[in-house]
C-alpha positions in Angstrom: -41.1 0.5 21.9 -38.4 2.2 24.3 -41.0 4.1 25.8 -43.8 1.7 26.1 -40.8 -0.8 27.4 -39.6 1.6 30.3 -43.4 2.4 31.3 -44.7 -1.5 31.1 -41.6 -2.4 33.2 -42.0 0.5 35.9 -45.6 0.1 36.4 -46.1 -3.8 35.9 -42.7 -5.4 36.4 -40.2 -7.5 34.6 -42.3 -10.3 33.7 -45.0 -8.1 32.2 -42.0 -6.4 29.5 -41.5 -10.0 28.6 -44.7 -10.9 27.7 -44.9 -7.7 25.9 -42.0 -8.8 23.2 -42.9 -12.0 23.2 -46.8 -11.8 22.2 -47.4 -7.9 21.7 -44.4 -7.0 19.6 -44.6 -10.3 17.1 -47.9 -8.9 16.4 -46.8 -5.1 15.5 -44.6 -4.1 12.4 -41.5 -2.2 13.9 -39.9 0.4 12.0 -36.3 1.3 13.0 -35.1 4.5 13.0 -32.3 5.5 10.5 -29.3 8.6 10.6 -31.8 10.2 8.5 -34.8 10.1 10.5 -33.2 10.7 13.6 -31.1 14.0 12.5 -34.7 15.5 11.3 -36.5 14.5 14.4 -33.5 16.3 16.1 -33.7 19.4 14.0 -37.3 19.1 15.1 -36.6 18.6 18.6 -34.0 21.7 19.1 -36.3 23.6 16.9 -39.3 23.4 19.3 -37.8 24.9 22.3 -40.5 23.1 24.0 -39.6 21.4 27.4 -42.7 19.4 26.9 -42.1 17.7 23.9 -39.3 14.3 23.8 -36.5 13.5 21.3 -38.8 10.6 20.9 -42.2 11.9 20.2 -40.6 13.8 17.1 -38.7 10.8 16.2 -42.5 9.3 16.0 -43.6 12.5 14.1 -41.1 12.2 11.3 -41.5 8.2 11.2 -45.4 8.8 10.6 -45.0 11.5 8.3 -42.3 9.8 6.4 -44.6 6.7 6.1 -47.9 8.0 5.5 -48.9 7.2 9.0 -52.3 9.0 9.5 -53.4 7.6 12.8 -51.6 7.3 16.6 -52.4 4.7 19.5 -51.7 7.1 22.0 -53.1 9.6 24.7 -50.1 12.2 23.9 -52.1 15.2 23.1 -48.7 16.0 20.6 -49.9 14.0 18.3 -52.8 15.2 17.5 -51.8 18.8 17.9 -49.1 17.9 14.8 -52.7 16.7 12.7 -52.5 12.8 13.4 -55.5 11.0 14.3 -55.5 9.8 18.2 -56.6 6.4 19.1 -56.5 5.6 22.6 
């Protein structure tokens, strides 16, 4: 949501972030990221080396993985290269 709330504000404005919490978000289950989670996507992160890849990507790889998640709504060719299923 931080990234999808940064880009919706650049691009579309204010007003458009809005209506993205108050109709989009109610609609999606959110799932917060602990200590936990966050040190491994870390580890993950330093790990990689890769100027490429975001803190918050491998927080989204460690979420998935830790949940089961198979499949990704996004265009982020990481996703798939880390064997989840891209829709666009």
């Amino acid at each position: 949501m931080v990234e999808t709330t940064a880009l919706v504000q650049r691009r579309l404005g204010m007003q458009a972030a809005r209506e993205l919490h108050d109709v989009v978000v109610r609609a999606l289950e959110l799932i917060l990221v602990d200590a936990d989670a966050h040190d491994a996507a870390v580890s993950a992160y330093l790990a990689t080396s890769r100027r490429d890849l975001s803190l918050v990507d491998c927080v989204s790889f460690e979420l998935m993985r830790t949940k089961g998640i198979e499949d990704a709504f996004a265009f982020d060719r990481h996703f798939a290269s880390r064997g989840f299923r891209l829709i666009p």
